[in-house]
VMD Tcl script that draws the C-alpha trace (Angstrom):
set ca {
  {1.99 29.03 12.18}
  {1.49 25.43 13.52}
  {-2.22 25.82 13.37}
  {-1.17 26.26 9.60}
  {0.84 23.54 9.18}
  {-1.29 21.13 11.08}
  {-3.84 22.01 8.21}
  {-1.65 21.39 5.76}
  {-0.44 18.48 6.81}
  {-4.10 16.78 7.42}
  {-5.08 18.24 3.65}
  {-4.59 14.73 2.05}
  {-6.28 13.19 4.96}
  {-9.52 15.64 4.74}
  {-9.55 14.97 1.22}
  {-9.85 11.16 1.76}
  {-12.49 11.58 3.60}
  {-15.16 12.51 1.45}
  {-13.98 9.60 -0.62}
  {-14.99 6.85 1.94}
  {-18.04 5.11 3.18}
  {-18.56 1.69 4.92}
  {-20.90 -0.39 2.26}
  {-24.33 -1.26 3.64}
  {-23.96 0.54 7.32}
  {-27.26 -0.88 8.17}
  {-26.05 -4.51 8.58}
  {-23.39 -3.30 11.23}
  {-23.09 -3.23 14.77}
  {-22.13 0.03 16.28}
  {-20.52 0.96 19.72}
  {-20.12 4.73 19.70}
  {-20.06 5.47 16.25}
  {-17.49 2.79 15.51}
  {-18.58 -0.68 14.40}
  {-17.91 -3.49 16.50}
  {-19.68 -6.43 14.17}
  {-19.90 -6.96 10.84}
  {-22.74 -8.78 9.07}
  {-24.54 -11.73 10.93}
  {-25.74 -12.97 7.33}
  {-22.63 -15.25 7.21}
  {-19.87 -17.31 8.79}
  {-17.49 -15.06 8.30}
  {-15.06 -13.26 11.03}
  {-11.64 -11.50 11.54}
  {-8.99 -11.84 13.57}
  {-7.84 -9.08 15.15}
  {-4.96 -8.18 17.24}
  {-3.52 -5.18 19.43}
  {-0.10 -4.19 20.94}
  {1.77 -1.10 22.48}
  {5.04 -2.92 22.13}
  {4.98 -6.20 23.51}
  {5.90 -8.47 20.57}
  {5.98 -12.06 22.00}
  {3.14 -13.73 20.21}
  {4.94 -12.73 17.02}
  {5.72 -16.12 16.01}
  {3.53 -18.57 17.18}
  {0.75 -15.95 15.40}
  {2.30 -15.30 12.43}
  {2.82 -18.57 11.46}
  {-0.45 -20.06 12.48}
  {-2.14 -17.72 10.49}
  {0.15 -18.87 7.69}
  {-0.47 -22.51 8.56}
  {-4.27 -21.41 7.40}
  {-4.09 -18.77 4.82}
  {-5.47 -16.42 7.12}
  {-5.04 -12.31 6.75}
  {-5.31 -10.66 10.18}
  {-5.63 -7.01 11.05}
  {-2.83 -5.71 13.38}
  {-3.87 -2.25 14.75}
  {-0.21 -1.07 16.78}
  {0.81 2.25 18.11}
  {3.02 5.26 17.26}
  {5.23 3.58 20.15}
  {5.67 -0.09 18.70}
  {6.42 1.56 14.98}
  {9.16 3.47 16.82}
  {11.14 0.24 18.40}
  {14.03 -1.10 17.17}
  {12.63 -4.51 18.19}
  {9.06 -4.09 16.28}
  {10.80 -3.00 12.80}
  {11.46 -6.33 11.10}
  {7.80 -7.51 13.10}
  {6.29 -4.79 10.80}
  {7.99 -5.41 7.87}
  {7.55 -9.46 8.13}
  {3.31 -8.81 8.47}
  {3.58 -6.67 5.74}
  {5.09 -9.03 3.40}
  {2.80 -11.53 4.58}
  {0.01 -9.12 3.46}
  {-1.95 -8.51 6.58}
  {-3.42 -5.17 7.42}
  {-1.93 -2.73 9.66}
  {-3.67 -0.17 11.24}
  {-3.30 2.24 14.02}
  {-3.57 2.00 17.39}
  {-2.93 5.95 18.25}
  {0.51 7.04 18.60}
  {1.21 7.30 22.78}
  {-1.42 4.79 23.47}
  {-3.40 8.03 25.84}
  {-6.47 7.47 27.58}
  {-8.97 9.24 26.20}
  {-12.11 9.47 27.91}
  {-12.11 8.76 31.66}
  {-13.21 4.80 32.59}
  {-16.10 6.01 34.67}
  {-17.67 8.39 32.03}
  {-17.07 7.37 28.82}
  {-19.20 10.42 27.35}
  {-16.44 13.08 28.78}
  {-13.09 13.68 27.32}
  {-9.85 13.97 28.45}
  {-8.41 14.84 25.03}
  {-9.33 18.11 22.88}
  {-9.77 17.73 19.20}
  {-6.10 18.85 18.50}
  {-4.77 16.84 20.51}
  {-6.81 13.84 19.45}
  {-6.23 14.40 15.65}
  {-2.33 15.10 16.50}
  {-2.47 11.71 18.40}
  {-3.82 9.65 15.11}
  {-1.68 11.59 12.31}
  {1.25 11.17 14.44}
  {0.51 7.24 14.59}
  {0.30 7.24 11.18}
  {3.19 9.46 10.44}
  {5.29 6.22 12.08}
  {3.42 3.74 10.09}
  {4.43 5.78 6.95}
  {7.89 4.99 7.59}
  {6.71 1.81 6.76}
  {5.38 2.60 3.46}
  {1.65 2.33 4.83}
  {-0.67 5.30 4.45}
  {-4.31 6.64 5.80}
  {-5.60 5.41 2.51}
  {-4.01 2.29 3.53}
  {-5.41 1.72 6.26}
  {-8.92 3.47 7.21}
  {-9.95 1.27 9.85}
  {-8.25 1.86 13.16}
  {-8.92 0.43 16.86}
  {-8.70 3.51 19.30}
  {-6.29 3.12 22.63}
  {-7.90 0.55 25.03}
  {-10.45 0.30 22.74}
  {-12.39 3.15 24.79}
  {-13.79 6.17 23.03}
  {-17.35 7.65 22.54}
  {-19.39 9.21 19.73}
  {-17.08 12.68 19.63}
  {-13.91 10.85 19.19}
  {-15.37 8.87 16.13}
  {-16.98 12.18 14.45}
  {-13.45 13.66 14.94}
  {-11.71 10.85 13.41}
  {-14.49 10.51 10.68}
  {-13.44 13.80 9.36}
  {-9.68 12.57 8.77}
  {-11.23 9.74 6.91}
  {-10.48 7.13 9.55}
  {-12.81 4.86 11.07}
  {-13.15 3.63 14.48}
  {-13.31 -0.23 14.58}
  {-13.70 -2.32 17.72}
  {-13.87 -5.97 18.93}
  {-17.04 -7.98 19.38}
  {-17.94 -8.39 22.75}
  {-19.60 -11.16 24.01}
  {-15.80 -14.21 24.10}
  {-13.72 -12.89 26.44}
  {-10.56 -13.28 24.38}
  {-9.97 -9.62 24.69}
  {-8.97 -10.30 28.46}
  {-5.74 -12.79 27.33}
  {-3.69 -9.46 28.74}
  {-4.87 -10.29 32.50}
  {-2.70 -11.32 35.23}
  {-2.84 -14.41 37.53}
  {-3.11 -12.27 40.79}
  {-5.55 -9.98 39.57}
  {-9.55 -10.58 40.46}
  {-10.21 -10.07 36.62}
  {-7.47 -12.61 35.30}
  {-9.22 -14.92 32.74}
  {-7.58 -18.16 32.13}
  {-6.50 -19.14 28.16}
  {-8.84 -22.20 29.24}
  {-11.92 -20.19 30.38}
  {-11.44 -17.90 27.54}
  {-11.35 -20.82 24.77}
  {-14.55 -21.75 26.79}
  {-16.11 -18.61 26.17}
  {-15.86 -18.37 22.78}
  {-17.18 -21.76 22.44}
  {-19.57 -21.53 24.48}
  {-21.16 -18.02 22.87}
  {-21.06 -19.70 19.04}
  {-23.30 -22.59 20.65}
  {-25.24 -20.04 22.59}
  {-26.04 -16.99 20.15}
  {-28.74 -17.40 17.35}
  {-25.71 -15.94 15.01}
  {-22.84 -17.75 16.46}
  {-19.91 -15.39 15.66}
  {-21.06 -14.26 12.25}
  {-19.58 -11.01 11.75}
  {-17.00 -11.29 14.87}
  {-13.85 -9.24 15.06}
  {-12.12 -11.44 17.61}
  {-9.14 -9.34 19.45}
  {-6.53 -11.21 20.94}
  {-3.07 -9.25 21.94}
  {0.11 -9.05 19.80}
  {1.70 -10.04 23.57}
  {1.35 -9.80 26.83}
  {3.26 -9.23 30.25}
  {5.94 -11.37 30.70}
  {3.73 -12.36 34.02}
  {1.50 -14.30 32.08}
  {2.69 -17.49 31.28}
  {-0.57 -18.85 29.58}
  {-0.80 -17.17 26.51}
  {-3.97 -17.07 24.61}
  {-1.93 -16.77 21.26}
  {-0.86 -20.26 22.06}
  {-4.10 -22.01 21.36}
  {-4.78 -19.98 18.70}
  {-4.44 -22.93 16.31}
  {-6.65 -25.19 18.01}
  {-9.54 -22.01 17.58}
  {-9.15 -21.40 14.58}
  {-9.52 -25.56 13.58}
  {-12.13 -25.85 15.70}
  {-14.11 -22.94 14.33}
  {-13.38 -23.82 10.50}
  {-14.60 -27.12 11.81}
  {-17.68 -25.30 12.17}
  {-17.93 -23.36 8.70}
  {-16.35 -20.30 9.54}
  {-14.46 -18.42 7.41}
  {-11.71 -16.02 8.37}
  {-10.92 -13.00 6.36}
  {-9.45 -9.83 6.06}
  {-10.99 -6.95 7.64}
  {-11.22 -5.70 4.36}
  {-13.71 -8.10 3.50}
  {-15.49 -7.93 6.60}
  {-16.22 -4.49 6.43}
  {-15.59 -3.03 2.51}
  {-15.97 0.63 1.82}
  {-17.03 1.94 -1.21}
  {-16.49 5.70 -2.66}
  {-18.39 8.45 -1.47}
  {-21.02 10.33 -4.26}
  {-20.65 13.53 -2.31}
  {-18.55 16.11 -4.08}
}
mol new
graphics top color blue
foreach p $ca { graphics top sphere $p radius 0.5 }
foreach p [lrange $ca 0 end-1] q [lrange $ca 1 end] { graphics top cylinder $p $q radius 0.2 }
display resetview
């Protein structure tokens, strides 16, 4: 019986699925099956950002990305749609008209960090741990169709996790390597901890260094961090993005970034 009405439950999802398809796949960059860089053709990149709960960097990033017309893409979990203390940050984004994606919905591990090609997670359980993050975020009046593109927990995975989530019609999105600004969650007294300073660096440093700049860039910084940290990335988040329009960038939606089109398959 639950088999049943797992099915039934994932029918609308399945059916979305065959409707669609990124638009020229052959300009992307793919990690695993899930695409980690848009088109290098142009100065264009998205801002990206993460969270399990932590909800600090709410202001200083939603109004900075007010301050320059700019529509992020905030993938959160099944756990931050649950909290009291995330519903008004949901609804405020919303209204602002960002995307909002998913995150999964317990934030689970699932492949193991020293073989990514395993997996700790069965297909039930993997599917159960998307539709479940999106059965929170449809609380919120935001469906699958909604929102397609989704960053997977720790942004870990491998090429079975994607196929799996493929079927439902959702695909697997992840940041650009290459800037750093992904570690902003680090910790003073830990040997990886990366400075807001070194990480502003970084992503300098790589648009001056790479034939492409950051063309195509889905730059992830968090939602928040541990209370630990006391130099948060999201801070100088203004002086990026200045610097980089400085440099002809454009920020845009993820929508934009990566459009999908309507399958022709029947």
């Amino acid at each position: 019986m639950k088999k049943i009405l797992l099915l039934l439950s994932l029918l609308p999802a399945l059916l979305y699925a065959q409707e669609q398809r990124v638009v020229n796949p052959d300009v992307m960059s793919w990690d695993d099956k899930g695409i980690n860089r848009a088109s290098k053709a142009e100065k264009k990149l998205t801002l990206v950002f993460t969270s399990d709960g932590h909800i600090d960097g709410h202001n200083a990033i939603r109004a900075t990305l007010k301050k320059h017309n700019i529509k992020g893409a905030f993938f959160f979990t099944g756990n931050f749609f649950r909290y009291k203390k995330c519903e008004n940050v949901v609804k405020e984004l919303k209204k602002d008209g960002h995307y909002i994606g998913p995150h999964s919905d317990r934030h689970l591990l699932w492949c193991p960090w020293d073989n990514r090609k395993t997996s700790l997670v069965s297909k039930d359980s993997l599917v159960k741990d998307i539709m479940n993050n999106y059965a929170e975020m449809k609380r919120f009046g935001i469906r699958l169709k909604d929102a397609p593109y989704m960053i997977p927990p720790y942004e870990y995975y491998n090429e079975t996790h994607a196929r799996w989530a493929d079927e439902l019609g959702v695909l697997f999105v992840n940041y650009t390597p290459g800037t750093s600004s992904n570690g902003d969650y680090t910790l003073p007294n830990s040997k990886n901890y990366y400075s807001s300073q070194y990480i502003v660096d970084r992503i300098m440093k790589y648009e001056s260094q790479d034939p492409n700049g950051l063309n195509g860039f889905m730059m992830l910084i968090h939602f928040g961090v541990d209370a630990r940290r006391t130099d948060k990335l999201y801070n100088r988040l203004d002086e990026i993005i200045t610097t980089l329009k400085g440099k002809g960038y454009e920020f845009v939606s993820i929508e934009e970034l990566i459009p999908l089109k309507k399958s022709n398959k029947k």
